[in-house]
PAZATI-459909 format. One record per atom (N, C-alpha, C): residue in three letters; x, z negated, y; chain; atom name. Coordinates in Angstrom, 3 decimals, padded with zeros to 6 digits. Layout:
N
<pt code="Ala" px="X" pz="Z" py="Y" unit="A" site="CA"/>
...
This chain:
98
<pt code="Unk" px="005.667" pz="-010.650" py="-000.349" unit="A" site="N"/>
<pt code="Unk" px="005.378" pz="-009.605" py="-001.307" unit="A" site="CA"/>
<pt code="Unk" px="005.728" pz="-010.061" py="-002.722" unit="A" site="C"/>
<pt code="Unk" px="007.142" pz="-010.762" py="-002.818" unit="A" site="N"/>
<pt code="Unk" px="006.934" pz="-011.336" py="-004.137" unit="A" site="CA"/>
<pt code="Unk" px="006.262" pz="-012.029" py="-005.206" unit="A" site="C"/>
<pt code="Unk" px="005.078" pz="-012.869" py="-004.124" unit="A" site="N"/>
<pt code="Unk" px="004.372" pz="-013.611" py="-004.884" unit="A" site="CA"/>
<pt code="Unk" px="003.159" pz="-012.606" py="-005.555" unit="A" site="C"/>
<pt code="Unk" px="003.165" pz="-011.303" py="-005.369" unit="A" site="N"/>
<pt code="Unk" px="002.377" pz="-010.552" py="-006.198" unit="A" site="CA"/>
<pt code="Unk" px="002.661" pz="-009.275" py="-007.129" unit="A" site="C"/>
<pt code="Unk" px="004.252" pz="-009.798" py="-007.075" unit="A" site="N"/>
<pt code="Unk" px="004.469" pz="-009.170" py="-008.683" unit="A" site="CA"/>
<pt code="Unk" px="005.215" pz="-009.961" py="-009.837" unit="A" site="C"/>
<pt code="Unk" px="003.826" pz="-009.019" py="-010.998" unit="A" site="N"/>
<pt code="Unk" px="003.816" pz="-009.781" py="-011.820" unit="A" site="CA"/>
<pt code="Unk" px="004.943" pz="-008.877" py="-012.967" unit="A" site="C"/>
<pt code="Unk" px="005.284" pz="-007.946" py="-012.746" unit="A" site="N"/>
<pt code="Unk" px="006.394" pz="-007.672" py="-013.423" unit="A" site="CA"/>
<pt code="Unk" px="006.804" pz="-006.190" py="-013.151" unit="A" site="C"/>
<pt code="Unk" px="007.911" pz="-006.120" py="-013.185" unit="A" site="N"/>
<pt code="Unk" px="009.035" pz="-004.940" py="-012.779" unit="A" site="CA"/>
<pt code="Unk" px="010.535" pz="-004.634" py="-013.797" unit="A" site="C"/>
<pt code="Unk" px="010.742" pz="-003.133" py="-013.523" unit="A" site="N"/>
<pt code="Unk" px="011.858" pz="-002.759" py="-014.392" unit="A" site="CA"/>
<pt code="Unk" px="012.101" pz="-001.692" py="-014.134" unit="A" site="C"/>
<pt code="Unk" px="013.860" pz="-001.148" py="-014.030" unit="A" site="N"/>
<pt code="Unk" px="014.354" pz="000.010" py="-014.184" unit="A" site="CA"/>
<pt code="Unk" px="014.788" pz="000.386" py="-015.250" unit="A" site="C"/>
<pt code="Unk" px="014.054" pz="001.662" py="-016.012" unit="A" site="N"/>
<pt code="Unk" px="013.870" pz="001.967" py="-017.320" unit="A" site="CA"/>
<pt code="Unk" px="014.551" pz="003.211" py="-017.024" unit="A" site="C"/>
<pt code="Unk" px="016.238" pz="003.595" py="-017.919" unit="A" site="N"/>
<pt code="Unk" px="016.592" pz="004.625" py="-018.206" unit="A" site="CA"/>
<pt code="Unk" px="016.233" pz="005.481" py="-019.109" unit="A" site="C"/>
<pt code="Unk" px="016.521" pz="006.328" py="-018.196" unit="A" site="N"/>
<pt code="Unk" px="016.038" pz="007.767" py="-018.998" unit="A" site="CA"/>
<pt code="Unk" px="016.747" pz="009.160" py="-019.687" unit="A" site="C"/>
<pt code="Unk" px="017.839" pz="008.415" py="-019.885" unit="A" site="N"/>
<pt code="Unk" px="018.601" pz="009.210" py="-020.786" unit="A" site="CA"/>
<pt code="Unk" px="018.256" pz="009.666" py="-021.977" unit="A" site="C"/>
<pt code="Unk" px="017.241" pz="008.826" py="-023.074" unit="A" site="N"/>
<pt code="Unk" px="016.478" pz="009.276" py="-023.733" unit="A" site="CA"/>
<pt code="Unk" px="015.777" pz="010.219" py="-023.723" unit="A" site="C"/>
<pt code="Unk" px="015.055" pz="010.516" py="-022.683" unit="A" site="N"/>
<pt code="Unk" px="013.580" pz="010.950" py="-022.614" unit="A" site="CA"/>
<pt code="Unk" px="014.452" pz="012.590" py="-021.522" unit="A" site="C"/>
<pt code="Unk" px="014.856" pz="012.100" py="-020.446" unit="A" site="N"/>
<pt code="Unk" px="015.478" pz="013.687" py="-019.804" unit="A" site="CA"/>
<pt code="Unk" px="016.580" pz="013.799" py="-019.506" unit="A" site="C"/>
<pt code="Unk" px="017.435" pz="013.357" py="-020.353" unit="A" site="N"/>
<pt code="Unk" px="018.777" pz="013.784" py="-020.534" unit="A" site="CA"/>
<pt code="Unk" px="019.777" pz="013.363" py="-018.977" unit="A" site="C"/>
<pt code="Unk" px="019.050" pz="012.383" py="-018.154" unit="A" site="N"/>
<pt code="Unk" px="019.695" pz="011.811" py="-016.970" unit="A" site="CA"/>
<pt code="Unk" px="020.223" pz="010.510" py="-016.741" unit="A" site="C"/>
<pt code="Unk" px="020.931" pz="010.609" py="-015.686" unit="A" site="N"/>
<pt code="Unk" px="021.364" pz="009.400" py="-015.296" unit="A" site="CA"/>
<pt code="Unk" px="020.707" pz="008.379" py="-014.457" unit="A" site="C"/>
<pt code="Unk" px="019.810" pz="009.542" py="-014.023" unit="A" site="N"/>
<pt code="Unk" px="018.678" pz="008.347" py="-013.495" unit="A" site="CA"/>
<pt code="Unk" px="017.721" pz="007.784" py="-014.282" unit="A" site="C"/>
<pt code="Unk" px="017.253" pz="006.815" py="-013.589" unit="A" site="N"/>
<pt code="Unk" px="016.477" pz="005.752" py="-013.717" unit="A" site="CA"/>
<pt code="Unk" px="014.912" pz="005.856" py="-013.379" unit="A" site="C"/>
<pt code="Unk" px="014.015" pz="005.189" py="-014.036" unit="A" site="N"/>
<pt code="Unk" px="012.795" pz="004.799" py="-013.478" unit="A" site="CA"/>
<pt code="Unk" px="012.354" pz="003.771" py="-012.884" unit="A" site="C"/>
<pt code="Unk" px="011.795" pz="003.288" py="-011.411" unit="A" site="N"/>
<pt code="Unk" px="011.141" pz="002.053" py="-011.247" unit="A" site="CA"/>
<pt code="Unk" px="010.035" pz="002.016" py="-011.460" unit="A" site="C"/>
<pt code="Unk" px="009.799" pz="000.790" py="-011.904" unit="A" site="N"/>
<pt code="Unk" px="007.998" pz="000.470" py="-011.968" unit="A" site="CA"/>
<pt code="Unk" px="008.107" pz="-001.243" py="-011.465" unit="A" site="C"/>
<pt code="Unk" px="006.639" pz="-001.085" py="-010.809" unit="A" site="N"/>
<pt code="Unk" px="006.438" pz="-002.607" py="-010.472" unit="A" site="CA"/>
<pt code="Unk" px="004.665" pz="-002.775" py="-010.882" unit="A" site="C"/>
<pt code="Unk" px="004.346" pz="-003.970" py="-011.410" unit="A" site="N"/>
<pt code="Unk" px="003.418" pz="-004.378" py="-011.339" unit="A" site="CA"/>
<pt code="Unk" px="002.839" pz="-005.324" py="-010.879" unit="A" site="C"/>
<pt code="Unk" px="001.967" pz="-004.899" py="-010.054" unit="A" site="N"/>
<pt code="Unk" px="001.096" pz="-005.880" py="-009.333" unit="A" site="CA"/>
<pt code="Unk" px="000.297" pz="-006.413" py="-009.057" unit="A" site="C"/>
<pt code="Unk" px="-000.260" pz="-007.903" py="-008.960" unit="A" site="N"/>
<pt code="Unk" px="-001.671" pz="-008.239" py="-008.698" unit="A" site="CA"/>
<pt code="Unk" px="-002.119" pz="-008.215" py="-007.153" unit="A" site="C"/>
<pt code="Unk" px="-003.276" pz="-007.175" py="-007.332" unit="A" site="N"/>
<pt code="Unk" px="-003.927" pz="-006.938" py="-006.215" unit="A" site="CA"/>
<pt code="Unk" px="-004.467" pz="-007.710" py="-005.578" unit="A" site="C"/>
<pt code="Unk" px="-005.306" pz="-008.905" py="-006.557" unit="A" site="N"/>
<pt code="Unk" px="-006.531" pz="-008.871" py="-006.159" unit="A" site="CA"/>
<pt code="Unk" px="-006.641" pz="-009.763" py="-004.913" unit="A" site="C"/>
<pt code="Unk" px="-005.057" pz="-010.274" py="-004.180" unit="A" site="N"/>
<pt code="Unk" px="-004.753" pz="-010.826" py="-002.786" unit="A" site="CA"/>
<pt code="Unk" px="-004.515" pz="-010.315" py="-002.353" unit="A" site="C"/>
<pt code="Unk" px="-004.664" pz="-008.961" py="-002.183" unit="A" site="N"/>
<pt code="Unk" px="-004.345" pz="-007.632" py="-001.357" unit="A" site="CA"/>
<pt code="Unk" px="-005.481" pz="-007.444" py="-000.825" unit="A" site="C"/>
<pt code="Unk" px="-006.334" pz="-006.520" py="-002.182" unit="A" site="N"/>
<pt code="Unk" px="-007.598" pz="-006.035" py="-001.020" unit="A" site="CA"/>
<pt code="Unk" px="-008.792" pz="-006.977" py="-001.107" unit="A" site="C"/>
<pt code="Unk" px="-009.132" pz="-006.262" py="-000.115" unit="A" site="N"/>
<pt code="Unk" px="-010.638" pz="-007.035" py="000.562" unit="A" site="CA"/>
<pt code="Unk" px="-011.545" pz="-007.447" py="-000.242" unit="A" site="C"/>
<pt code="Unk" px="-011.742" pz="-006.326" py="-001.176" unit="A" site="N"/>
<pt code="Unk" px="-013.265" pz="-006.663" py="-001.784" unit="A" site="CA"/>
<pt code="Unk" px="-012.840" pz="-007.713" py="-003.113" unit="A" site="C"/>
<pt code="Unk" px="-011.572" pz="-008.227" py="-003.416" unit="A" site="N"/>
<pt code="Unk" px="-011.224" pz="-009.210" py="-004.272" unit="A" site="CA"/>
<pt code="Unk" px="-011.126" pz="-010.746" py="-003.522" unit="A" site="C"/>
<pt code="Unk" px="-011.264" pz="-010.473" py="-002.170" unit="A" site="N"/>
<pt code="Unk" px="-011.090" pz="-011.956" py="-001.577" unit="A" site="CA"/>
<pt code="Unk" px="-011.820" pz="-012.946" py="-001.827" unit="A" site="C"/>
<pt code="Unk" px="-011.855" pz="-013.983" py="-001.906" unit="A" site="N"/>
<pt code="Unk" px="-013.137" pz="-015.166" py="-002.138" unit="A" site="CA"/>
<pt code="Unk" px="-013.817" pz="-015.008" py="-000.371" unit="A" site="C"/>
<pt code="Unk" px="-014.839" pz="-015.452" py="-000.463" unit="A" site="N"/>
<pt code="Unk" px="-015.865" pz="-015.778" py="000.769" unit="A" site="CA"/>
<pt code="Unk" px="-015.252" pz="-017.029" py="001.104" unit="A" site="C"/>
<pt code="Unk" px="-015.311" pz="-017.056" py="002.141" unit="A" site="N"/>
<pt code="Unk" px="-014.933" pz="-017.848" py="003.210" unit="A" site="CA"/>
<pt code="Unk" px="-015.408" pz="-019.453" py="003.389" unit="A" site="C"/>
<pt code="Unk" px="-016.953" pz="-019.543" py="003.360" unit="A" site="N"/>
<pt code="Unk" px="-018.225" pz="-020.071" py="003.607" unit="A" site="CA"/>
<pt code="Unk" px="-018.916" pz="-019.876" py="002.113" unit="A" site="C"/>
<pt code="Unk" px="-019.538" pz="-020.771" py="001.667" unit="A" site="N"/>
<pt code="Unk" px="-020.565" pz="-020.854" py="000.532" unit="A" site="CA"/>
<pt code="Unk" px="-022.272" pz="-020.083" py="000.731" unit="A" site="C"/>
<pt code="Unk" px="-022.229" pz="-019.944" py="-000.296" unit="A" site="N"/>
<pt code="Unk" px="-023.686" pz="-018.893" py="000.628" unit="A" site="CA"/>
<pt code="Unk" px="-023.577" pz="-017.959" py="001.139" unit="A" site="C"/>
<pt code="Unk" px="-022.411" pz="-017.113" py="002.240" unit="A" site="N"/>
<pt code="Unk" px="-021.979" pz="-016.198" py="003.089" unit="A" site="CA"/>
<pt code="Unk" px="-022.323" pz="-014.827" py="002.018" unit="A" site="C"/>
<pt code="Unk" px="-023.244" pz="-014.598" py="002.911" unit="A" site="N"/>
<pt code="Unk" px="-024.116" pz="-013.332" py="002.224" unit="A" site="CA"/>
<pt code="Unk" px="-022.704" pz="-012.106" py="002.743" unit="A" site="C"/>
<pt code="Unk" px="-023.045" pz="-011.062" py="001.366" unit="A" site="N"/>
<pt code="Unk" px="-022.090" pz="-010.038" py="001.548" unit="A" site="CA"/>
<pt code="Unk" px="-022.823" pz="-008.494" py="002.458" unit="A" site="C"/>
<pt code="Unk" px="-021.928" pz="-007.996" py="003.652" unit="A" site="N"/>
<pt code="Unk" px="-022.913" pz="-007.286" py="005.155" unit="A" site="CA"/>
<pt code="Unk" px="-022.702" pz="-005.990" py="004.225" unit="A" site="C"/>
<pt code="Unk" px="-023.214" pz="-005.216" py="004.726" unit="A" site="N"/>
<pt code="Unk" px="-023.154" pz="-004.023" py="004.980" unit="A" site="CA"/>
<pt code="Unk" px="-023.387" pz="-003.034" py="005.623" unit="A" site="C"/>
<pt code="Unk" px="-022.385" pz="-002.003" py="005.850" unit="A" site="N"/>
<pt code="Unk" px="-022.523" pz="-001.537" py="007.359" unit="A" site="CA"/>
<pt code="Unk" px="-022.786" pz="000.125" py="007.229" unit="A" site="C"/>
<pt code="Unk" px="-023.884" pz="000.438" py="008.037" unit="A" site="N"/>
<pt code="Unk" px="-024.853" pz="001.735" py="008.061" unit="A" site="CA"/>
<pt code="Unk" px="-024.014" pz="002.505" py="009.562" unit="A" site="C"/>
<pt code="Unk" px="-023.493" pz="003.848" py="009.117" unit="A" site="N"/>
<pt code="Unk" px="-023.230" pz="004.585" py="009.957" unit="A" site="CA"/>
<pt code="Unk" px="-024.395" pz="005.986" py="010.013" unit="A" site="C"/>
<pt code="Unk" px="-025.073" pz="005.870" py="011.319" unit="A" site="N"/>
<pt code="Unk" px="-025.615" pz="006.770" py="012.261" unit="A" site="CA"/>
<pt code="Unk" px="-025.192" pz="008.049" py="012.155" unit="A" site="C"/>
<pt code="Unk" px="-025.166" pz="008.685" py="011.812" unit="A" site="N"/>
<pt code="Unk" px="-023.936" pz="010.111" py="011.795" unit="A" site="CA"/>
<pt code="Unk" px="-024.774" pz="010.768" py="012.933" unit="A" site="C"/>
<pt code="Unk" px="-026.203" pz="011.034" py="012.558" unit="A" site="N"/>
<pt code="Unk" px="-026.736" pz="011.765" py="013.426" unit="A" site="CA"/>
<pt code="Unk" px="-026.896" pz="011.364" py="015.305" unit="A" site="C"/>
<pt code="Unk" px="-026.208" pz="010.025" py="015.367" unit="A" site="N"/>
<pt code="Unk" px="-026.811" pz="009.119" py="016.365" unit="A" site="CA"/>
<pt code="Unk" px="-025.232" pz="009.388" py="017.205" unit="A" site="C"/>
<pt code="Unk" px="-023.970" pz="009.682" py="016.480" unit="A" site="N"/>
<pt code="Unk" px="-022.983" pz="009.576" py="017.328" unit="A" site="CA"/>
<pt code="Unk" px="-022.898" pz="010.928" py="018.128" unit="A" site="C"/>
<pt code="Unk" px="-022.099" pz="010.135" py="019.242" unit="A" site="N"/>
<pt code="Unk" px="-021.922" pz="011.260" py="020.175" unit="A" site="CA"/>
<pt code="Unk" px="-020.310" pz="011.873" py="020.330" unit="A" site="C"/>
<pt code="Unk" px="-020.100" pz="012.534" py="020.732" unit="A" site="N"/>
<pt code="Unk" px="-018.789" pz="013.471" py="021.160" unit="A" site="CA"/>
<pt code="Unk" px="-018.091" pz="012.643" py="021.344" unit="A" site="C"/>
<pt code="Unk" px="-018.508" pz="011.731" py="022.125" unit="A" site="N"/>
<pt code="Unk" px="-017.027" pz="010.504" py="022.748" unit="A" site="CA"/>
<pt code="Unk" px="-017.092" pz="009.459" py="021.431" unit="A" site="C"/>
<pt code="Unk" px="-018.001" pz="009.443" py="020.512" unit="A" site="N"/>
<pt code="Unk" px="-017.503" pz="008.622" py="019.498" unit="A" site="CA"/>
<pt code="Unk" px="-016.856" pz="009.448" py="018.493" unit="A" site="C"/>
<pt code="Unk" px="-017.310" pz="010.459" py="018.337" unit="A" site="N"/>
<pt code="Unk" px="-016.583" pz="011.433" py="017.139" unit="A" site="CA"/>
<pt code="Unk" px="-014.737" pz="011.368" py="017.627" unit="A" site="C"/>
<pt code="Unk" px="-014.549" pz="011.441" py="019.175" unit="A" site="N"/>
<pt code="Unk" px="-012.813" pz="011.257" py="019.385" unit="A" site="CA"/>
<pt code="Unk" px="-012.232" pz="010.180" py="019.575" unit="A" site="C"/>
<pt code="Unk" px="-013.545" pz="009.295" py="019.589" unit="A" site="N"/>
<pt code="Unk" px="-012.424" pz="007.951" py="019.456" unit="A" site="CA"/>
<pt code="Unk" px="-012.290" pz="007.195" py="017.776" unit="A" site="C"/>
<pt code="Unk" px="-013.486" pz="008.027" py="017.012" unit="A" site="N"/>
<pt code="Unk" px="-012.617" pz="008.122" py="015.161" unit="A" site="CA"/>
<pt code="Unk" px="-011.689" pz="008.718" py="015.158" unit="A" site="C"/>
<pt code="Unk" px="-011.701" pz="009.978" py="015.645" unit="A" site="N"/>
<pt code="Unk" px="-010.788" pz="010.946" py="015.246" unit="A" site="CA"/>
<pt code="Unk" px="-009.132" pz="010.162" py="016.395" unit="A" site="C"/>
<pt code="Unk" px="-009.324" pz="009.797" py="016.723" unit="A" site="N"/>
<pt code="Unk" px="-007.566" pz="008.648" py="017.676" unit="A" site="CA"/>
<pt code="Unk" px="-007.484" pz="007.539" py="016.541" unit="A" site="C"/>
<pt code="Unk" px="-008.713" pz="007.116" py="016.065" unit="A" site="N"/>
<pt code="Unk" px="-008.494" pz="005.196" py="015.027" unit="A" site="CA"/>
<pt code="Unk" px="-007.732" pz="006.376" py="013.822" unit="A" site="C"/>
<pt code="Unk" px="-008.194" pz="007.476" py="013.215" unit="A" site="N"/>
<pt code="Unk" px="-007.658" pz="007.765" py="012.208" unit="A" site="CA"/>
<pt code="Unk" px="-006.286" pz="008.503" py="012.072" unit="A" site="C"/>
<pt code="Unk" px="-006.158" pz="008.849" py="013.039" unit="A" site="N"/>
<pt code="Unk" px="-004.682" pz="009.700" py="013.567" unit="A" site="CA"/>
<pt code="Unk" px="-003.623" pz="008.396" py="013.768" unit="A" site="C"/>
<pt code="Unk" px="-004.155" pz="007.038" py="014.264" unit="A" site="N"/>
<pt code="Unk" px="-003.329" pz="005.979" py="014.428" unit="A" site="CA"/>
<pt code="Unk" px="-003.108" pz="005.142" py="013.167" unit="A" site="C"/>
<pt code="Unk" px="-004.303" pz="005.146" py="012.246" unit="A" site="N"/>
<pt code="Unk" px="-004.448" pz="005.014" py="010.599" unit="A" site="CA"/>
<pt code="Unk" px="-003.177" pz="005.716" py="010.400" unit="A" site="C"/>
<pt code="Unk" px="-002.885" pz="006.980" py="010.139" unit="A" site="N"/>
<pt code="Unk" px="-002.037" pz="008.029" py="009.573" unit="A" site="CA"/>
<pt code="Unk" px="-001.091" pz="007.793" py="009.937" unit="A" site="C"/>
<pt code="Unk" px="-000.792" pz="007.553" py="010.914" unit="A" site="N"/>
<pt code="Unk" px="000.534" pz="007.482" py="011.449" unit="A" site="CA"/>
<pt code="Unk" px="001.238" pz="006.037" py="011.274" unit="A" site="C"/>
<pt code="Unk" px="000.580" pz="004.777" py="011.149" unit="A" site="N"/>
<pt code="Unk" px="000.898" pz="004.026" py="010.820" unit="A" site="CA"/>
<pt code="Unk" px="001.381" pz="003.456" py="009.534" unit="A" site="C"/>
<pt code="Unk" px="000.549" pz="004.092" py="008.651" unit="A" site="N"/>
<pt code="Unk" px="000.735" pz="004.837" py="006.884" unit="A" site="CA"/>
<pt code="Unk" px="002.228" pz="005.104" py="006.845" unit="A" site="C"/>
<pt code="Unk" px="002.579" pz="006.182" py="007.929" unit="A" site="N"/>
<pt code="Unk" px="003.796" pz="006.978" py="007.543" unit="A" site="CA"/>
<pt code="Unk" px="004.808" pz="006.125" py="008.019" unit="A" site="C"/>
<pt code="Unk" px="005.016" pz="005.131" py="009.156" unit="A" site="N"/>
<pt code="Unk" px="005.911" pz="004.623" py="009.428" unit="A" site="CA"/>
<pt code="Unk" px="005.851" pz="003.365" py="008.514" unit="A" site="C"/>
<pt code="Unk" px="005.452" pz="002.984" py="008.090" unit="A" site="N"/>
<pt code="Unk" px="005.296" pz="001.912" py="007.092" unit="A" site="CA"/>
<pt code="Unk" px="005.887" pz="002.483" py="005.449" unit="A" site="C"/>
<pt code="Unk" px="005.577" pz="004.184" py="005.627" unit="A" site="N"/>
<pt code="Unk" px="005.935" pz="004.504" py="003.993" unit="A" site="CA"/>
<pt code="Unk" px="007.604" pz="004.649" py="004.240" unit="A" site="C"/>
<pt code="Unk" px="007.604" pz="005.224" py="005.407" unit="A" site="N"/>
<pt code="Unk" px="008.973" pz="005.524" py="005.689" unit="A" site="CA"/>
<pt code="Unk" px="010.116" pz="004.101" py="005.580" unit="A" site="C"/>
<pt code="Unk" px="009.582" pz="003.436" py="006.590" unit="A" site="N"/>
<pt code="Unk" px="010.735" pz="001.796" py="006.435" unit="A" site="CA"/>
<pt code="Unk" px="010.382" pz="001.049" py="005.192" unit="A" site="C"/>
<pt code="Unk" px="009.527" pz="001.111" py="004.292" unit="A" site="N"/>
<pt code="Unk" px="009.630" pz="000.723" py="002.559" unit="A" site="CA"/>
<pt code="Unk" px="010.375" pz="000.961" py="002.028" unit="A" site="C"/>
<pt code="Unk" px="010.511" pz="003.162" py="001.980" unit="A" site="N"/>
<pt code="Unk" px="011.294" pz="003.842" py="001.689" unit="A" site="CA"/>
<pt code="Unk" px="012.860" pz="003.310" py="001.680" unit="A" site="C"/>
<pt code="Unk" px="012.850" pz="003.123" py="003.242" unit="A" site="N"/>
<pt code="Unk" px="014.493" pz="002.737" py="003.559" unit="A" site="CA"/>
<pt code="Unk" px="014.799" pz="001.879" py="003.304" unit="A" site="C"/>
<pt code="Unk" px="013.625" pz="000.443" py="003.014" unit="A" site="N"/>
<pt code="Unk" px="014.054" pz="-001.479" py="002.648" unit="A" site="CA"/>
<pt code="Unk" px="014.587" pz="-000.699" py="000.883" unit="A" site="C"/>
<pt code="Unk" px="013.805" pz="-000.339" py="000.177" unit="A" site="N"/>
<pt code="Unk" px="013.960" pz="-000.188" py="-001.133" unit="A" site="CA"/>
<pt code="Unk" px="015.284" pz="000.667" py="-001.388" unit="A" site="C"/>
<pt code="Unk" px="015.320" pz="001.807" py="-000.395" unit="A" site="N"/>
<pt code="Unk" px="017.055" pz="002.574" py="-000.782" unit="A" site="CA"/>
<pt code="Unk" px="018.243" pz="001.641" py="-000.626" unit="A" site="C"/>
<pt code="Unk" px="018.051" pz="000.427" py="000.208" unit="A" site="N"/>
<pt code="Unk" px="018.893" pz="-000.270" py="000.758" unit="A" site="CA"/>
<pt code="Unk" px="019.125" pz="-001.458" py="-000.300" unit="A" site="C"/>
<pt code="Unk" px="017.910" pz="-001.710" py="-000.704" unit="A" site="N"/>
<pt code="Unk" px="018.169" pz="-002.967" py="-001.650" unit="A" site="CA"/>
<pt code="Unk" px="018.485" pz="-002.668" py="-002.990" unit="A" site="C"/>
<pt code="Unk" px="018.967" pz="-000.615" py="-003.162" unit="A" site="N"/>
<pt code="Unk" px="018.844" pz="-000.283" py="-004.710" unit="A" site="CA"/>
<pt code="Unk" px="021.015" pz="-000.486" py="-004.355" unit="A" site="C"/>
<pt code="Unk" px="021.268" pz="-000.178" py="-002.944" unit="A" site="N"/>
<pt code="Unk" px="022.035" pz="000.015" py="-002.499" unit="A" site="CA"/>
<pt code="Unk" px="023.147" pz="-001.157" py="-002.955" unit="A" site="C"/>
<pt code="Unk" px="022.432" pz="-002.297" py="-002.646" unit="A" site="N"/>
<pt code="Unk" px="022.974" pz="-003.582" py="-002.504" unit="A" site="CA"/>
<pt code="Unk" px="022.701" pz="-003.841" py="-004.101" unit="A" site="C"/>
<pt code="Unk" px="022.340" pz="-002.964" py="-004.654" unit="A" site="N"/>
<pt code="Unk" px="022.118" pz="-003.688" py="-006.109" unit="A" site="CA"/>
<pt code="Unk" px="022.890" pz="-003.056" py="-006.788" unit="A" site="C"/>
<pt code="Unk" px="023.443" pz="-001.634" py="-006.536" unit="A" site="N"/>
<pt code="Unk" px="024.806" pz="-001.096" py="-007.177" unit="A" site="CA"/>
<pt code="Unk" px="025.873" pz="-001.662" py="-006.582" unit="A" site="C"/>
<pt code="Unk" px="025.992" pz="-002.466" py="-005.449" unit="A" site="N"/>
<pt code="Unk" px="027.572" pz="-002.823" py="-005.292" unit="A" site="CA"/>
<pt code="Unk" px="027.563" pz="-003.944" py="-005.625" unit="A" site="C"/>
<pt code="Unk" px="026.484" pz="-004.502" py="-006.422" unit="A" site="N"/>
<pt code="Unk" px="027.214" pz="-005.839" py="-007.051" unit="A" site="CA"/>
<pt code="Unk" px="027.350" pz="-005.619" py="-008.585" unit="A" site="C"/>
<pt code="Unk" px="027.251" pz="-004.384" py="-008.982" unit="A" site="N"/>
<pt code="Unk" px="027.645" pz="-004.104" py="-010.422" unit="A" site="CA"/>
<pt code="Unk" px="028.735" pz="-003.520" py="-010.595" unit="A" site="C"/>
């Protein structure tokens, strides 16, 4: 993850709302993240595109989107959740060495 930020800072805010807390910000380059920034693979490698049927699916495909996207979601959340906890932990480890 480090190799795609390009800059970060905790900016107090005692100025601005009269607290003791802090702001994080990170900035980052995406464009090795998502997909549609990747280079092609192969030279020439034509870019696909993919046509969904709406009218063509049936019942048993409508619930097996509706399981890929419930497993989407849920995977979202356990992933936002243990970020959550790497980042409380490392703000953790960053007040006891001050």
């Amino acid at each position: 993850m480090k190799r795609f930020i390009l800059d970060s800072n905790i900016e107090g805010m005692e100025m601005i709302t009269d607290s003791d807390h802090g702001i994080v910000w990170i900035q980052l380059d995406s464009s090795g993240i998502l997909e549609k920034n990747k280079q092609r693979s192969r030279k020439g490698q034509k870019e696909t595109r993919r046509l969904y049927l709406y009218h063509k699916a049936t019942e048993e495909n409508w619930n097996e989107y509706s399981q890929e996207v419930e497993k989407v979601i849920r995977n979202a959340a356990k992933r936002k959740k243990k970020n959550r906890y790497k980042a409380e932990k490392e703000l953790e480890l960053g007040n006891d060495e001050e």
